[in-house]
N, C-alpha and C positions, 0 to 999 in steps of 0.2 A: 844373672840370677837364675837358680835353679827353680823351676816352678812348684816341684813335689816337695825342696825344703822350706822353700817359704812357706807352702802350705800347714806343713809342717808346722814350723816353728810359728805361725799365726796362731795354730791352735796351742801350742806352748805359752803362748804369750797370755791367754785369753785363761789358762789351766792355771799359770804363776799366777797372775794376778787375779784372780777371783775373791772373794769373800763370804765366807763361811759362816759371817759371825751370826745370820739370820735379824739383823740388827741390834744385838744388843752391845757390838763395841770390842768382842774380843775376836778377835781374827786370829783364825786355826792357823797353826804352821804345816811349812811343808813335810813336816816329817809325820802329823801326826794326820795326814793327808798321807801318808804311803801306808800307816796302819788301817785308814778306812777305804784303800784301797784293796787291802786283802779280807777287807768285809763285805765288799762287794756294792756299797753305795756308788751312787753316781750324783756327775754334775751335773743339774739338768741345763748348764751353757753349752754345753760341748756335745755332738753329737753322736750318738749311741755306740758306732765301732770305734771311739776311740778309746784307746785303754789308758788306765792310767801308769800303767808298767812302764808304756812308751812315752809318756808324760813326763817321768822320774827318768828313766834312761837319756830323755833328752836335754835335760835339766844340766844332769853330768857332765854331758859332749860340751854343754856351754859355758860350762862355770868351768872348767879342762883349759878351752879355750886359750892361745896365747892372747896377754892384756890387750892389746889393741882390736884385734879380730873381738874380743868378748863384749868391749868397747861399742863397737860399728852394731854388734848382733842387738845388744841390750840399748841402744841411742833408737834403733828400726822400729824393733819391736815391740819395746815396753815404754818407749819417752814419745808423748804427741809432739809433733811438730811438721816441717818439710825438710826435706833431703838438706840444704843449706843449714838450717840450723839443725839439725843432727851434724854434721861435719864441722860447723863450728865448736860444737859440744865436745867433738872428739878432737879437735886443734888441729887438722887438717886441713886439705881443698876438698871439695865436694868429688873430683874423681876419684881422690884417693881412700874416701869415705868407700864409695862405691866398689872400690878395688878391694876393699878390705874384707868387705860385707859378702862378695863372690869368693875370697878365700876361706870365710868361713862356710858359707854353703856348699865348695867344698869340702870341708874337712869333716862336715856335718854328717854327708853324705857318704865319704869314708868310713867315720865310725858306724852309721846305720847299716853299710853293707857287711864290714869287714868286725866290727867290733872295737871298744872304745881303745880296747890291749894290741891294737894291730895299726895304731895311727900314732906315728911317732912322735908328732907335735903335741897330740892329747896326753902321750905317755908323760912329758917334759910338763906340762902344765899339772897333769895330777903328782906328781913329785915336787912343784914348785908348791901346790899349794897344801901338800900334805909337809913341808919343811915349814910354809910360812904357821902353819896347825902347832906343830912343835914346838918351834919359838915361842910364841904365843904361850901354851902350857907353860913352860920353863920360865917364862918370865911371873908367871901367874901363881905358881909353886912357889917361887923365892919368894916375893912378894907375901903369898900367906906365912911363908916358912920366917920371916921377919916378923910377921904380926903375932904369929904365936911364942914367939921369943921375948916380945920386952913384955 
């Protein structure tokens, strides 16, 4: 485990799942959280140098992620439990839980040095899921493109 990404991605964890709603039930999304990031609000969970640019950029590197590594990273970070049931969660052994979760701090740590367009498994993950996006439309199109037909 690399100590500066799980750092890292603890406060990722803490930045994704926050709640904005002030109580009253509507929970802001993350997009409309990168707009009141360029107005310069802040969360008061999270501590003062962290930006949320690096917030949103890490979001990226994770959801990029090949499924299993995105699997280990989101069982760690965002699901409570122990190491055992996290590994269960992902269908695995526990080392290989463990193994997975270092390949993503890895690659984590790749895209943070080098850039998300410089890590070839990020490349292969943002094309898998900008195809699964299009699908998606296309099926979504027909669908209306029937409805407006009968």
């Amino acid at each position: 485990m690399i100590d500066f990404v799980n750092g890292r991605l603890e406060l990722w964890a803490r930045w994704a799942s926050r709640r904005d709603d002030c109580g009253l039930g509507y929970v802001q999304s993350q997009l409309a959280r990168l707009g009141e990031a360029a107005g310069g609000a802040k969360f008061a969970g999270l501590p003062p140098d962290v930006c949320d640019d690096d917030m949103h950029e890490l979001q990226k590197i994770v959801a990029y992620l090949p499924f299993e590594l995105h699997q280990a990273v989101w069982q760690c970070y965002m699901m409570p439990g122990t190491a055992a049931q996290h590994a269960r969660s992902c269908g695995c052994h526990r080392d290989t839980y463990y193994a997975r979760l270092h390949k993503a701090h890895v690659l984590v740590m790749e895209a943070l040095q080098l850039g998300i367009d410089e890590v070839p498994l990020l490349v292969v993950g943002r094309a898998a899921l900008m195809a699964d996006l299009l699908v998606t439309n296309d099926a979504a199109k027909k669908s209306e493109k029937k409805l407006l037909t009968v």
